[in-house]
C-alpha positions, 0 to 999 in steps of 0.5 A: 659690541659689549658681552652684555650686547651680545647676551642680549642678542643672543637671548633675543634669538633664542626666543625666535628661534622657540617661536619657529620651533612651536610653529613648525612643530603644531599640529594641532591647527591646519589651517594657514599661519603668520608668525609675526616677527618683527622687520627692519624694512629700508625705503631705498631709492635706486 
């Protein structure tokens, strides 16, 4: 993995850990919340 890969991951979890931190930290809304994060979902065969 190149450090340019890695920044670039780096980077991309820092934004999803920011998302999870505004997410537990508002309190402005009661009501149920769904953060949306992306998923890699593998159809396997058992």
């Amino acid at each position: 993995m190149t450090t340019t890969e890695k920044i670039a991951n780096a980077k991309k979890r820092i934004y999803e850990l920011e998302r999870l931190i505004k997410f537990w930290n508002d309190s402005d809304h009661d009501e149920s919340k769904i953060v949306n994060f992306s998923k890699n979902i593998e159809n396997k065969v058992a």
